[in-house]
C-alpha positions as CSV (number, residue, x, y, z in Angstrom):
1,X,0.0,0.0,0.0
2,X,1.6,3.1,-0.9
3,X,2.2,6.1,2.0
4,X,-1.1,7.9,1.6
5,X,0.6,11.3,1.8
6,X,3.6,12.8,-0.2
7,X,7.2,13.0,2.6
8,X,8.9,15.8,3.2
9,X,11.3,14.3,1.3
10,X,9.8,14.2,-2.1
11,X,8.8,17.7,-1.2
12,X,11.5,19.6,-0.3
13,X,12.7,20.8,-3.8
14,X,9.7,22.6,-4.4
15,X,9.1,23.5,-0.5
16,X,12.0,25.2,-1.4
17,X,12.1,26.8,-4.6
18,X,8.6,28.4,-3.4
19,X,10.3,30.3,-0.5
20,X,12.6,31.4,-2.2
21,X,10.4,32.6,-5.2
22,X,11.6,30.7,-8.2
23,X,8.2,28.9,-7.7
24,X,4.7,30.3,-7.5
25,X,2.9,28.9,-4.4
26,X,-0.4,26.9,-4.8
27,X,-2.1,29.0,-2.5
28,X,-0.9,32.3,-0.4
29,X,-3.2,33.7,2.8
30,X,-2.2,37.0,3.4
31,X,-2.6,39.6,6.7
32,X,-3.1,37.1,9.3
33,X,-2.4,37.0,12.7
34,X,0.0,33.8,13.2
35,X,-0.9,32.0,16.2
36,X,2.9,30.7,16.6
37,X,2.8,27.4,18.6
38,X,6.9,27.2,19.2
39,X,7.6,30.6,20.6
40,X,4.1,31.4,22.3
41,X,3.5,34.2,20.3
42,X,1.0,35.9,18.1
43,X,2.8,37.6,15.3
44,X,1.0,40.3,13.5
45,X,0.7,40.9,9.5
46,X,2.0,37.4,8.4
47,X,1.7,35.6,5.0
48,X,1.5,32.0,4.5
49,X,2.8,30.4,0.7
50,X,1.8,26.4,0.5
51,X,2.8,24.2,-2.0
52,X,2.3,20.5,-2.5
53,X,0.1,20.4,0.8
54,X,3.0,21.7,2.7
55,X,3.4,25.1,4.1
56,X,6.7,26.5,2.1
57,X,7.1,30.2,3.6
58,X,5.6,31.9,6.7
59,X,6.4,35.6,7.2
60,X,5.5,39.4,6.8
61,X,5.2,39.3,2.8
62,X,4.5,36.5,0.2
63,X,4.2,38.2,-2.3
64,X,7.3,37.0,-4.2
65,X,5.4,33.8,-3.8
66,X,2.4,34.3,-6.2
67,X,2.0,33.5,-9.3
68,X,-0.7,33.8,-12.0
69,X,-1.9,30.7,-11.4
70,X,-2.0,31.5,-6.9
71,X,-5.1,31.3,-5.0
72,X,-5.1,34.8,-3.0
73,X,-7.0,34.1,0.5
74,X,-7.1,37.4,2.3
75,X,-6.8,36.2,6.3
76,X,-8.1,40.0,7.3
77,X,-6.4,40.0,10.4
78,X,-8.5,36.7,11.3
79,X,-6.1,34.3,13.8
80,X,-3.9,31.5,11.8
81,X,-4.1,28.3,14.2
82,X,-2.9,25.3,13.4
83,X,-5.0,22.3,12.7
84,X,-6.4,20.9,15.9
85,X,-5.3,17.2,16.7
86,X,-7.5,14.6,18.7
87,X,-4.4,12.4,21.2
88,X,-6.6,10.3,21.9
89,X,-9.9,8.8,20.7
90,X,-12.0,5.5,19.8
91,X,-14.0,6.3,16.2
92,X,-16.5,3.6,17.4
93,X,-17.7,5.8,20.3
94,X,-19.6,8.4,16.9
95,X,-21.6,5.2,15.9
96,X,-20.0,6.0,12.5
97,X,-17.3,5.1,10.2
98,X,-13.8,6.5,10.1
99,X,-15.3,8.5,7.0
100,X,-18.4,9.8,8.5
101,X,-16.2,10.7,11.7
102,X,-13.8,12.9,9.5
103,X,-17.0,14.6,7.7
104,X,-18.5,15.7,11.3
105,X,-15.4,16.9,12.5
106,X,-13.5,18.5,9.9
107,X,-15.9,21.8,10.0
108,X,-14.9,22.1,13.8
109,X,-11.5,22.6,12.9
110,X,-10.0,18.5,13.8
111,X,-7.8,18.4,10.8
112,X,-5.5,15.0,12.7
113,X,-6.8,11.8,14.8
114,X,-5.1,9.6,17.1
115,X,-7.1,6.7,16.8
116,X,-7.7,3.2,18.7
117,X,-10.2,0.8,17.2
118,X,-10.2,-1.3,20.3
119,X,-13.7,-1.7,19.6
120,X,-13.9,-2.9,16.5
121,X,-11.3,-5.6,17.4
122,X,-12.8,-6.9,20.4
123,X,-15.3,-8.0,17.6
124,X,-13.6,-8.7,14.6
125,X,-9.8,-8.7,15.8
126,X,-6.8,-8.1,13.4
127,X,-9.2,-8.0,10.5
128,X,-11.3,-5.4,11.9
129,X,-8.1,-3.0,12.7
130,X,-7.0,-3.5,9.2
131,X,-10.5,-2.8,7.9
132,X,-10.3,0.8,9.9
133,X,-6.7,1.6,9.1
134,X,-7.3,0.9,5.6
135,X,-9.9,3.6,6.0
136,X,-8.3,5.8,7.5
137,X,-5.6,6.1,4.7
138,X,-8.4,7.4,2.5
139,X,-9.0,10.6,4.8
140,X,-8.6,14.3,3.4
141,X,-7.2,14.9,6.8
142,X,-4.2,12.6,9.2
143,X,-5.9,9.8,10.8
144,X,-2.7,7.5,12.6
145,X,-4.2,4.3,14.3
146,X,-2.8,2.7,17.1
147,X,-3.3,-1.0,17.5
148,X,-5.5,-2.4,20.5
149,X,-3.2,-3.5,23.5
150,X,-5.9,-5.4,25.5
151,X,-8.3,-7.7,23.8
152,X,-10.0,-8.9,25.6
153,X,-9.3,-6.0,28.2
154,X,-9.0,-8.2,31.2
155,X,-8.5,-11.5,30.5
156,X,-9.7,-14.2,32.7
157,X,-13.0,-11.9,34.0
158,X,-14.7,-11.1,30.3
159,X,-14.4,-12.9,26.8
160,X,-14.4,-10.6,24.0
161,X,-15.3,-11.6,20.4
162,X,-11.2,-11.8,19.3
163,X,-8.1,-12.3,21.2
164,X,-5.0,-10.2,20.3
165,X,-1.5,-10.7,21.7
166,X,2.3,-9.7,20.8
167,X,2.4,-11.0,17.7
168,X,-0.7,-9.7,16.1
169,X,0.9,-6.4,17.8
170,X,4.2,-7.0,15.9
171,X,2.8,-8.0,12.6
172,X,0.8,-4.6,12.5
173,X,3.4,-2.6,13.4
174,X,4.5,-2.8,10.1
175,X,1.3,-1.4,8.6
176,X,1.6,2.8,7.0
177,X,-0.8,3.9,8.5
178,X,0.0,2.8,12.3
179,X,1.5,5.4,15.2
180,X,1.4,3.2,18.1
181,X,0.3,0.9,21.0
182,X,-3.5,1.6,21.8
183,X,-4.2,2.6,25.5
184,X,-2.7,-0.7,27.9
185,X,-5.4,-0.9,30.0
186,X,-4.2,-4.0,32.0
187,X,-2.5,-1.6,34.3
188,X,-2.5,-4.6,36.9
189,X,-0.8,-6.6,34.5
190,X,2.0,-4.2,33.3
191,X,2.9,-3.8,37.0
192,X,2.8,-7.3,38.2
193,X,5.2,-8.3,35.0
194,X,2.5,-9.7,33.0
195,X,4.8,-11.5,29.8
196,X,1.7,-10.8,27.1
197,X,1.3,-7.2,28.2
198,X,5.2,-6.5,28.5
199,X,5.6,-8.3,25.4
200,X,3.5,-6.2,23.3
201,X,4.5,-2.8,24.6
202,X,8.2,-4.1,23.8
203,X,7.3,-5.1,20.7
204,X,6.0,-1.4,19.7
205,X,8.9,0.2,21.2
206,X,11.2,-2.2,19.1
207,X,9.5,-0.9,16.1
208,X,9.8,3.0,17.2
209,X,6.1,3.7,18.3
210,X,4.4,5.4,20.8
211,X,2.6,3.2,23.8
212,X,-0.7,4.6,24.8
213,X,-1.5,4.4,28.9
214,X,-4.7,3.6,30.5
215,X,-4.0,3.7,34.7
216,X,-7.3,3.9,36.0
217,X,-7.2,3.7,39.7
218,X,-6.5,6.5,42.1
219,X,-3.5,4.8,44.0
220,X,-1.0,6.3,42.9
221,X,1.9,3.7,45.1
222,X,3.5,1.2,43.9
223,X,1.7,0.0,41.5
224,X,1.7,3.3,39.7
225,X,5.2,3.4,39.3
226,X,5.4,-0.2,38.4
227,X,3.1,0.7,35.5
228,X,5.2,4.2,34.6
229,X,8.4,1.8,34.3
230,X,6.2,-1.0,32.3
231,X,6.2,2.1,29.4
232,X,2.9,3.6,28.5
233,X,4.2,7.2,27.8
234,X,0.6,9.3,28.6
235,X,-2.6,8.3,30.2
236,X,-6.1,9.7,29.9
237,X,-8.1,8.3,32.9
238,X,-6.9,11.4,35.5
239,X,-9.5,13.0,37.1
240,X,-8.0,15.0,39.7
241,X,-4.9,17.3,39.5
242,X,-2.5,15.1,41.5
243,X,-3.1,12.3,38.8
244,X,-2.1,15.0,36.0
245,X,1.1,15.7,38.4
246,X,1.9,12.4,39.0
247,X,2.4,11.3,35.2
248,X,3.8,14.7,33.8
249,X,6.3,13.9,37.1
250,X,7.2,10.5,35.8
251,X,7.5,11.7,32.3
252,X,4.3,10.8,30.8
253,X,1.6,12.8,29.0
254,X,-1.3,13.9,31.0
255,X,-3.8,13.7,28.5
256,X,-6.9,15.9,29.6
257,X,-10.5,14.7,28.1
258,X,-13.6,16.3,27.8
259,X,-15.6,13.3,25.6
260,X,-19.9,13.5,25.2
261,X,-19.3,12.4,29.1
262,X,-16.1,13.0,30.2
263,X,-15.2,15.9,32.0
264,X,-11.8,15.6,33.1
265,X,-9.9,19.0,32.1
266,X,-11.1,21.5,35.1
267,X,-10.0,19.5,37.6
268,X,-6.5,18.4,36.2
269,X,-5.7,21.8,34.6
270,X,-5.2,23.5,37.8
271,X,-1.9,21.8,37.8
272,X,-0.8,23.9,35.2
273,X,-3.3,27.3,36.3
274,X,-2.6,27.0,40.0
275,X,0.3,25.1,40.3
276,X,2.8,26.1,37.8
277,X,3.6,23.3,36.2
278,X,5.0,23.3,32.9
279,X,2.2,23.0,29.8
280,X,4.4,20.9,27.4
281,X,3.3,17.6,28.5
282,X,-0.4,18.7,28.7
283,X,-2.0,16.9,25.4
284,X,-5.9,17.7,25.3
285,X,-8.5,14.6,23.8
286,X,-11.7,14.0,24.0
287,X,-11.7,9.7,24.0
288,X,-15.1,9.3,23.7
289,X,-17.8,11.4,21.7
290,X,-21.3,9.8,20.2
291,X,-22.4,11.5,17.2
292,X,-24.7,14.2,18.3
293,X,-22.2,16.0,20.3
294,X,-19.9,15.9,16.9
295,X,-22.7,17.2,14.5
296,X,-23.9,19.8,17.4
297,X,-21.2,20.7,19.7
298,X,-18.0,20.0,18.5
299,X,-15.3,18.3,18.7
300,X,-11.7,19.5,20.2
301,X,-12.8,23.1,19.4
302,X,-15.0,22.2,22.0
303,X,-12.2,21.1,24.1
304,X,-10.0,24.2,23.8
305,X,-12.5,26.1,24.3
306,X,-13.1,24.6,27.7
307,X,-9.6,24.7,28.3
308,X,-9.2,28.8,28.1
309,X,-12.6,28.6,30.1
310,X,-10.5,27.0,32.8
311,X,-8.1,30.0,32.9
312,X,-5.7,28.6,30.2
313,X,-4.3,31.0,28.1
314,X,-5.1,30.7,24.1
315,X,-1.8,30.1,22.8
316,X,-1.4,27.1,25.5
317,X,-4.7,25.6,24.5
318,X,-3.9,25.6,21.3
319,X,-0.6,24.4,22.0
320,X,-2.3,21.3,23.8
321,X,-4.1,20.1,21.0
322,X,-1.8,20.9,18.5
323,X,2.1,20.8,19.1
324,X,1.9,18.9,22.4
325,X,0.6,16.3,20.9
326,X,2.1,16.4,17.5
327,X,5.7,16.2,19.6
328,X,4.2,13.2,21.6
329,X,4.0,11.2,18.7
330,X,7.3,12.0,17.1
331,X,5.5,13.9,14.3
332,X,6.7,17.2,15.2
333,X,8.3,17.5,11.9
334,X,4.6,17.0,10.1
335,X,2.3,18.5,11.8
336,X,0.7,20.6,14.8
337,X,2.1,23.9,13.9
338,X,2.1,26.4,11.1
339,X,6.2,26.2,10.1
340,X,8.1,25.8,7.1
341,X,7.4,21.6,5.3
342,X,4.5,20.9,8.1
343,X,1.4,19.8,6.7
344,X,-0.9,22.9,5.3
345,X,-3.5,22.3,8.2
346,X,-4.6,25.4,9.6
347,X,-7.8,27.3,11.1
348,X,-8.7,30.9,9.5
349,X,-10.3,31.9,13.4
350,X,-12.1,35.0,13.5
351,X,-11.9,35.1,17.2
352,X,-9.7,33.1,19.5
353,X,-10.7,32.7,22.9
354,X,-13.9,31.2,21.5
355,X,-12.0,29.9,18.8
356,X,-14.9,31.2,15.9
357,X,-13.5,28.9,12.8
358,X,-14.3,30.5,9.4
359,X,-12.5,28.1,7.4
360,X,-10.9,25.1,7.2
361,X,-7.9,23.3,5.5
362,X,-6.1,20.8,5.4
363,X,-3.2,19.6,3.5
364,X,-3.6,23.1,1.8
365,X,-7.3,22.2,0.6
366,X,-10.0,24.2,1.7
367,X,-12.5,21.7,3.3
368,X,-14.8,23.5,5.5
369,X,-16.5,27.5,5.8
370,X,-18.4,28.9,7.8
371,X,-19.3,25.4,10.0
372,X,-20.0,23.4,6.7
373,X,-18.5,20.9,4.7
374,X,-17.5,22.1,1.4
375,X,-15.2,18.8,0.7
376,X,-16.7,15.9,-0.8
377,X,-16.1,13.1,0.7
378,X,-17.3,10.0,-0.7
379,X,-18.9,7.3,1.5
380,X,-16.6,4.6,2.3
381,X,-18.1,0.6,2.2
382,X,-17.9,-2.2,4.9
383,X,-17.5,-5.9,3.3
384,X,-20.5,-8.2,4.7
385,X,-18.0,-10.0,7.3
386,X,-18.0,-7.6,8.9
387,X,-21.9,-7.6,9.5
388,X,-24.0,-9.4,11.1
389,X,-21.8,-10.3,14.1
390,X,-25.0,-10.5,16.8
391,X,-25.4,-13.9,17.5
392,X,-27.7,-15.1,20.3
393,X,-28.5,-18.6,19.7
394,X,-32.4,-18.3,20.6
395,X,-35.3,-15.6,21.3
396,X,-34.6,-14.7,24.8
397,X,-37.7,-14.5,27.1
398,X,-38.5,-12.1,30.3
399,X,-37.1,-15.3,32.6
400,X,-34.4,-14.6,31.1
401,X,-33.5,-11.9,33.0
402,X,-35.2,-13.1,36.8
403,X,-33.4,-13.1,39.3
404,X,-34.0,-15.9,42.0
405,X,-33.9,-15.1,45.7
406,X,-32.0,-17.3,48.4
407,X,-35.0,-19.4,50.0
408,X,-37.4,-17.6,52.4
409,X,-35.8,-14.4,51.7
410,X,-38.4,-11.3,51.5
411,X,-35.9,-8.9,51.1
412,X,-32.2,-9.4,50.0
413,X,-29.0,-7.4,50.4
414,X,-27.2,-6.6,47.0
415,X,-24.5,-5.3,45.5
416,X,-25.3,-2.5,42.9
417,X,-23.2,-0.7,40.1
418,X,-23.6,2.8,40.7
419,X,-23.6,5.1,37.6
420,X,-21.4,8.8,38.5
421,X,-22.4,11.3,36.1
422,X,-19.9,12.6,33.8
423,X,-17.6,10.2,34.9
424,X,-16.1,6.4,33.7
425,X,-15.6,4.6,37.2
426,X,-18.6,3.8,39.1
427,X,-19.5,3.1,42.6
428,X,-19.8,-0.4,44.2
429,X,-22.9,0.1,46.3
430,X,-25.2,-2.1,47.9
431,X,-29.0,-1.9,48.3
432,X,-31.8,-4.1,49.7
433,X,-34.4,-5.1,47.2
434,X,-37.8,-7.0,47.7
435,X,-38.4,-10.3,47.0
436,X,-41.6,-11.5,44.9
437,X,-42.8,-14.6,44.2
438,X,-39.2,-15.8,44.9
439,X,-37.5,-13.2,42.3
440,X,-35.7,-9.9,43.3
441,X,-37.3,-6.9,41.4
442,X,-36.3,-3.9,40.5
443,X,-37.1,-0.6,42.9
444,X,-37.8,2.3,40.5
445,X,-38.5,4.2,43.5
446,X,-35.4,4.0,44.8
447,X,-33.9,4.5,41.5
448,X,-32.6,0.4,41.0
449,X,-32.9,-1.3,37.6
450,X,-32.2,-4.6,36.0
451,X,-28.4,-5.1,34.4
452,X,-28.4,-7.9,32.0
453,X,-25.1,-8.8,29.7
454,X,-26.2,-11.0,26.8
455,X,-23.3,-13.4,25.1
456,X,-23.3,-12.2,21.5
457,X,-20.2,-13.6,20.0
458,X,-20.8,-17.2,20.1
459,X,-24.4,-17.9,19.9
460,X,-24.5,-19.4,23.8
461,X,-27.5,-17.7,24.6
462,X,-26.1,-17.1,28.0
463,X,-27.6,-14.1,30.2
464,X,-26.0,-12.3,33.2
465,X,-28.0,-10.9,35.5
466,X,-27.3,-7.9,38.2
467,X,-28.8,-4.3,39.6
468,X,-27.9,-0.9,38.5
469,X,-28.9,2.7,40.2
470,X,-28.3,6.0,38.6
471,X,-30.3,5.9,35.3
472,X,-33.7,7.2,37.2
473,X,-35.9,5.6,34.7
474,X,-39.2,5.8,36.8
475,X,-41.6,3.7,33.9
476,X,-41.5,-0.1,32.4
477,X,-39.0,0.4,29.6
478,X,-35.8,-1.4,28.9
479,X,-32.4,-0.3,27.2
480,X,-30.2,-2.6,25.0
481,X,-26.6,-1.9,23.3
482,X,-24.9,-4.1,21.5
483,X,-22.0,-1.1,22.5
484,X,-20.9,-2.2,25.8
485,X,-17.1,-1.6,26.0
486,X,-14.3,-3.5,25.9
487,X,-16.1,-6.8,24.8
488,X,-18.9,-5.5,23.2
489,X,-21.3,-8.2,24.6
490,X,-25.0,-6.6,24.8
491,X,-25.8,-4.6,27.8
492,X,-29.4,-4.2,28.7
493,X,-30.5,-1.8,31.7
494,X,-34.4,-1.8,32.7
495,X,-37.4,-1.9,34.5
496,X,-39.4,-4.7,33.6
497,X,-38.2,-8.5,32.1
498,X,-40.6,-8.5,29.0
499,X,-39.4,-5.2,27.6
500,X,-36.0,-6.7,28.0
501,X,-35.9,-9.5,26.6
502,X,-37.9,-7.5,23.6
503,X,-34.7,-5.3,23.3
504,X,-32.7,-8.3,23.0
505,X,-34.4,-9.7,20.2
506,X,-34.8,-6.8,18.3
507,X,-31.0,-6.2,17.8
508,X,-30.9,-10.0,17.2
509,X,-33.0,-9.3,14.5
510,X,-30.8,-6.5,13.3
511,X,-27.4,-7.0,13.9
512,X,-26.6,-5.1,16.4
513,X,-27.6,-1.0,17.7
514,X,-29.2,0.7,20.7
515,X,-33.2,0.4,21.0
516,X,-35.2,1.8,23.3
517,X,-38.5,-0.5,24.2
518,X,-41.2,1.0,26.9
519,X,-44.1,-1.2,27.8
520,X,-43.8,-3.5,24.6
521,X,-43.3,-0.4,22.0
522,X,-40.1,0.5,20.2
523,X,-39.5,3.9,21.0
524,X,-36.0,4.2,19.2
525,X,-33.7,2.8,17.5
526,X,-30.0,3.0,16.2
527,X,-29.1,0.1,13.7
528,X,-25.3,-0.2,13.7
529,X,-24.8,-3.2,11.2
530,X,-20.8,-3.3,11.1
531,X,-19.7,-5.2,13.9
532,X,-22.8,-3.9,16.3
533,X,-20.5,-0.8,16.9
534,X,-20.9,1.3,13.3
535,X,-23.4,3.1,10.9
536,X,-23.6,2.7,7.2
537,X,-25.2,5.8,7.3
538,X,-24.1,9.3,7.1
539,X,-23.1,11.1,10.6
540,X,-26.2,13.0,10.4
541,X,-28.1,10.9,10.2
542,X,-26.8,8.5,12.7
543,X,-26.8,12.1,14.9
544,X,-30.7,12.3,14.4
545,X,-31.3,8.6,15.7
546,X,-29.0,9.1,18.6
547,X,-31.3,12.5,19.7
548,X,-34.6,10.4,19.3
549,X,-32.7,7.7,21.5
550,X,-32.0,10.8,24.2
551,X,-35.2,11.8,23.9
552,X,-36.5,8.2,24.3
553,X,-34.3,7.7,27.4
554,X,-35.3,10.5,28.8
555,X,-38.9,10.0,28.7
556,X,-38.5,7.2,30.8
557,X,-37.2,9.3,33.3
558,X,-33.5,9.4,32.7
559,X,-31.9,12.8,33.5
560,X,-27.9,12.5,33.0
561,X,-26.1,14.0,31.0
562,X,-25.4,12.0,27.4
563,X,-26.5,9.0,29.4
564,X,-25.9,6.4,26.9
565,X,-21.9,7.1,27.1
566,X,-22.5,6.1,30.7
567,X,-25.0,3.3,29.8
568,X,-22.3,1.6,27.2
569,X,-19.3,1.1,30.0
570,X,-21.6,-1.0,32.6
571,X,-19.4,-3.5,31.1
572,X,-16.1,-2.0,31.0
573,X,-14.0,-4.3,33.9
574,X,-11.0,-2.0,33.7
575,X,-12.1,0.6,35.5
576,X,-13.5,0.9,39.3
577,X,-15.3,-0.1,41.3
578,X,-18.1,-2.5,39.9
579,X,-19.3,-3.8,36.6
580,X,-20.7,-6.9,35.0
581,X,-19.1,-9.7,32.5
582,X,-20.2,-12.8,31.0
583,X,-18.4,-13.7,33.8
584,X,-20.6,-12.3,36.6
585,X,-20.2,-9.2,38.7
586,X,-16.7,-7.9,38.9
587,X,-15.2,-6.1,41.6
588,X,-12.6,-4.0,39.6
589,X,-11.0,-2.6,42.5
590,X,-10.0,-6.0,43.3
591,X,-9.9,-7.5,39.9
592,X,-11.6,-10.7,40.3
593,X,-15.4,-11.7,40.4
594,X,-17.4,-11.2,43.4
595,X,-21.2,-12.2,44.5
596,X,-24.4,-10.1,43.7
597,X,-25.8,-10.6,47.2
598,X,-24.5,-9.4,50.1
C-alpha cells in the first residue's frame, strides 16, 4: 500500500524553490495574525505560501510567492491556528465510520486523529483493525491508528469476540498507517510483569512507536510506578490534578478529556493554572464522543475552548491540542504547527478565545466554511464480514433476565453498580431489594434497575443478571446496546423483564444497535450493522437517531447527562469499582469476580 501522503522528502525541492520565489505557491493567505505554537507568540501581518500540501514560507510578505496561477486568500487580520489534533480517541464511540467521523469533525477545525479501534477488534480482531486503518488512509485529513493493546481488556474476568497478543501487535506494526500501542489498559498486568502485556508494549517500542497508557485507579503507590516503568508514555483516565502531576512527574503525557461524558480537564488543569507546572506535556483529547455532540457541539474546538474557560491562556490551549501532541508522537516535523514543510492544516479563526473557525484546510485544501462541509467526501463501504456479528443462539424470554432469591428471603441485600455522572468509574454500592414470588425486582422508586449482559459472539445464549442505580428511569422500559465496552457483549438496563428481553431480540434481529422498548413499544432505534459498533449511514443521520434515543431515554425518566456514554461502560471491567461480564459481577477494584448478594 503506498504512504497515503507525499514526505517531506519528495517535497522539499519545491518546499524550497517556493520560498525562495523561483516557484509560484499553490495557495498564499495573506494579513493574518499567526498563532505561533513554538515561541508562544501571536505575530501580527503574516503571509503564508503552500505548495504541495506543505506550508513552504511563513512571514511578513509572500508576495514573491504568487503567481498567476496563486489562489489569494485574504486572512483580514483573522487568527492562523494550526490544525487541531484529537491524542486520543475511539471512532467507534460516533456510531460511525472513520469516513463519516472525518465529515462531522472537519468543520470544527479537527484536521488530525489519534485513533484506537479497540472496539472494532474486540469483535472482529486483526481483520477489523485492518478494515479501519485501511480507511483511515483514504481521509482528506491525518488519521494514525494505534493498535489495540488489550483484547480482551482483562482476560480471565470477560471474553471478547477476538483475542490479540504480541504477535498480532508485531505484525501490524509494520502497517503505514499505524502510530502506536492503543491505551494498555491491563495496568494490573503491566505492574505485576504480566509477559503478554510487557511483550506487546516491547514489541512497539522495538518498532519506534508510541505506547498509549490507560492507569485507572486512584493509588498512585507502587503499583503506579510499576506501571510508569512497564512504558505507557501518557494516560487519559486522570481526574484530579495530583493524577495529572503524578504522570507529567514521571515523564508521561497527562492527557486531559472532555468526551460526550467526560469531564476531566477542570479538575486536572489547575496543575498547570494553580500550580505552575510546565504546559508541554499537557495533550488535550476527548476519547469518547457519540455523534450528536460531533454534529452539534463540537469536537476538540470544543475542548479548547473549555480549556481557556478553565483560565488557560489561548496560545497554551492551542498548544495542547496541536504541538503537544504532534511532539508526543514524534511527528513534530509533520504537523501541529504552522512552520516551514509541516502539513498545510490550519484554522482561519475570527476570534480566538472562542475559537470562531471561518475556514478550514487541510493539506492546503479548503475543506470546510463557515461550520460546513465544502469537501466531498465519498462514503466509504464495509464488506459483509464484517456484519452481522449479533449472534444469540435463541429468542430470549422475560425469565431470562429473573433473578431468583435465596430461599425464604423477603428482602435481600445486593451489590449495585452505581452510575457517577460525567464520569467512567462507578461506585460499588449495595441496596436491599424485595423479593416477589421468589425473584428480586427492581425498585424504581429508589432508583434500582435490572443489568443484563447477553453473550453475543458465540451464539451461547447465555444471560448475566445484576442491579444498576443512577439511570432514574421511573416507567416499564428497557435499554439494549450491543455497545458495551471492551467486549462489546450486549448490555441491557431496565425496569421490567418483558421489555428486556424484547430489546434483546430486536437487535438480534438487526445485527446489532441501541433500541429503546417502553411497555412492549419501540420507542428508538440506532441500527449499527458493522460489527454492532458502526453506521452505514451518514453522521447526520446517525446524529438524528441518537437524539430520538436521548429523547426516548429521557422520557423514561432518565436525567444524566449523554446518558448512553455512561450506559455503554456498565461493562467496562477495567475501570472501578463495579461492573458486569459474562463472567458475573466484577469487583474491579479488586480485579476478580465477586457475589451479587450481600
Amino acid at each position: 500500500m503506498t504512504e497515503p501522503f507525499p514526505s517531506w522528502q519528495k517535497a522539499a525541492p519545491r518546499l524550497v524553490d517556493v520560498a525562495a520565489g523561483r516557484t509560484p505557491a499553490d495557495l498564499v493567505i495573506r494579513g493574518g495574525r499567526w498563532v505561533n505554537v513554538h515561541s508562544g507568540e501571536i505575530v501580527e501581518n503574516t503571509d503564508l505560501a503552500i505548495t504541495a500540501g506543505r506550508f513552504a514560507y511563513c512571514g511578513p510578505d509572500a508576495s514573491h510567492t504568487i503567481g498567476d496561477d496563486t489562489e489569494v486568500v485574504e486572512a483580514k487580520g483573522r487568527y492562523l491556528v494550526p490544525g487541531l489534533c484529537d491524542a486520543h480517541m475511539h471512532v467507534e464511540s460516533g456510531m460511525v465510520t472513520v469516513t463519516e467521523f472525518v465529515r462531522a469533525v472537519v468543520p470544527h477545525g479537527t484536521t488530525s486523529m489519534f485513533v484506537d479501534p479497540h472496539e472494532i477488534a474486540n469483535v472482529l480482531g486483526l481483520d477489523g483493525v485492518r478494515l479501519m486503518h485501511d480507511e483511515a488512509l483514504t481521509a482528506p485529513i491525518n488519521v494514525f491508528v494505534q493498535v489495540p493493546s488489550c483484547v480482551p481488556s482483562a482476560p480471565g474476568l470477560e471474553t471478547a469476540g477476538a483475542e490479540l497478543g504480541p504477535e498480532e501487535v508485531a505484525e501490524a506494526m509494520s502497517w503505514p498507517g499505524i502510530i502506536g500501542l492503543g491505551e494498555v489498559m491491563n495496568f494490573p498486568g503491566v505492574a505485576a510483569g504480566d509477559d503478554k502485556m510487557l511483550g506487546e508494549i516491547i514489541a512497539s517500542v522495538s518498532a519506534g512507536k508510541t505506547v498509549g497508557g490507560h492507569y485507572a485507579s486512584p493509588d498512585l503507590g507502587v503499583d503506579f510506578h510499576a506501571y510508569a516503568a512497564g512504558g505507557p508514555a501518557d494516560d487519559h483516565e486522570g481526574t484530579r490534578m495530583e493524577d495529572a502531576i503524578a504522570r507529567v512527574r514521571q515523564g508521561m503525557r497527562a492527557m486531559l478529556r472532555l468526551g460526550s461524558a467526560w469531564y476531566d480537564v477542570a479538575a486536572q488543569i489547575k496543575a498547570v493554572t494553580e500550580k505552575g507546572l510546565d504546559p508541554r506535556f499537557f495533550v488535550l483529547c476527548t476519547d469518547d464522543c457519540h455523534s450528536g455532540t460531533l454534529v452539534h457541539d463540537g469536537h476538540m474546538n470544543r475542548v479548547v475552548r473549555h480549556a481557556i474557560a478553565q483560565g488557560l491562556k489561548p496560545v497554551t490551549a492551542i498548544q495542547m491540542a496541536t504541538l503537544n501532541t504532534a511532539e508526543h508522537f514524534g511527528l513534530e516535523r509533520e504537523l501541529g504547527s504552522i512552520a516551514p514543510g509541516r502539513r498545510a492544516d490550519l484554522l482561519l479563526v475570527s476570534d480566538l478565545p472562542s475559537l470562531r473557525i471561518d475556514a478550514v484546510y487541510g493539506r492546503g485544501r479548503l475543506l470546510a466554511e463557515k461550520g460546513a462541509l465544502v469537501a466531498d467526501i465519498p462514503l466509504y463501504g464495509y464488506p459483509e464480514e464484517a456484519k452481522n456479528t449479533v449472534h444469540l443462539g435463541r429468542k430470549l424470554t422475560a425469565d431470562d433476565f429473573a433473578v431468583p432469591a435465596p430461599q425464604n428471603k423477603q428482602r435481600v441485600g445486593v451489590r449495585v453498580v452505581g452510575v457517577i455522572e460525567n464520569q467512567a468509574p462507578t461506585k460499588a454500592l449495595q441496596r436491599e431489594l424485595s423479593v416477589v414470588d421468589d425473584l428480586v425486582e427492581a425498585d424504581m422508586a429508589n432508583d434500582v434497575a435490572h443489568l443484563a449482559l447477553v453473550e453475543r459472539h458465540r451464539g451461547t445464549g447465555a444471560v448475566q443478571n445484576a442491579f444498576v442505580s443512577g439511570f432514574g428511569y421511573n416507567r416499564r422500559c428497557a435499554i439494549a446496546s450491543t455497545v458495551a465496552h471492551d467486549s462489546h457483549q450486549m448490555i441491557i438496563v431496565g425496569t421490567d423483564r418483558a421489555d428486556m428481553a424484547m430489546a434483546a431480540n430486536r437487535l438480534g434481529e438487526v445485527g446489532g444497535g441501541v433500541v429503546v422498548i417502553s411497555e412492549g413499544e419501540e420507542l428508538a432505534l440506532v441500527e449499527l450493522k458493522i460489527a454492532g459498533l458502526l453506521s452505514e449511514e451518514r453522521a447526520e443521520a446517525v446524529a438524528a437517531k441518537a437524539a430520538r434515543m436521548g429523547a426516548a431515554m429521557q422520557s423514561c425518566g432518565c436525567r444524566l447527562n449523554n446518558a448512553f456514554m455512561q450506559h455503554s461502560l456498565l461493562a467496562l471491567v477495567v475501570i472501578p469499582e463495579l461492573r458486569i461480564s459474562d463472567k458475573g459481577l466484577i469487583d474491579v477494584t479488586k480485579f476478580e469476580k465477586t457475589e451479587l448478594f450481600v
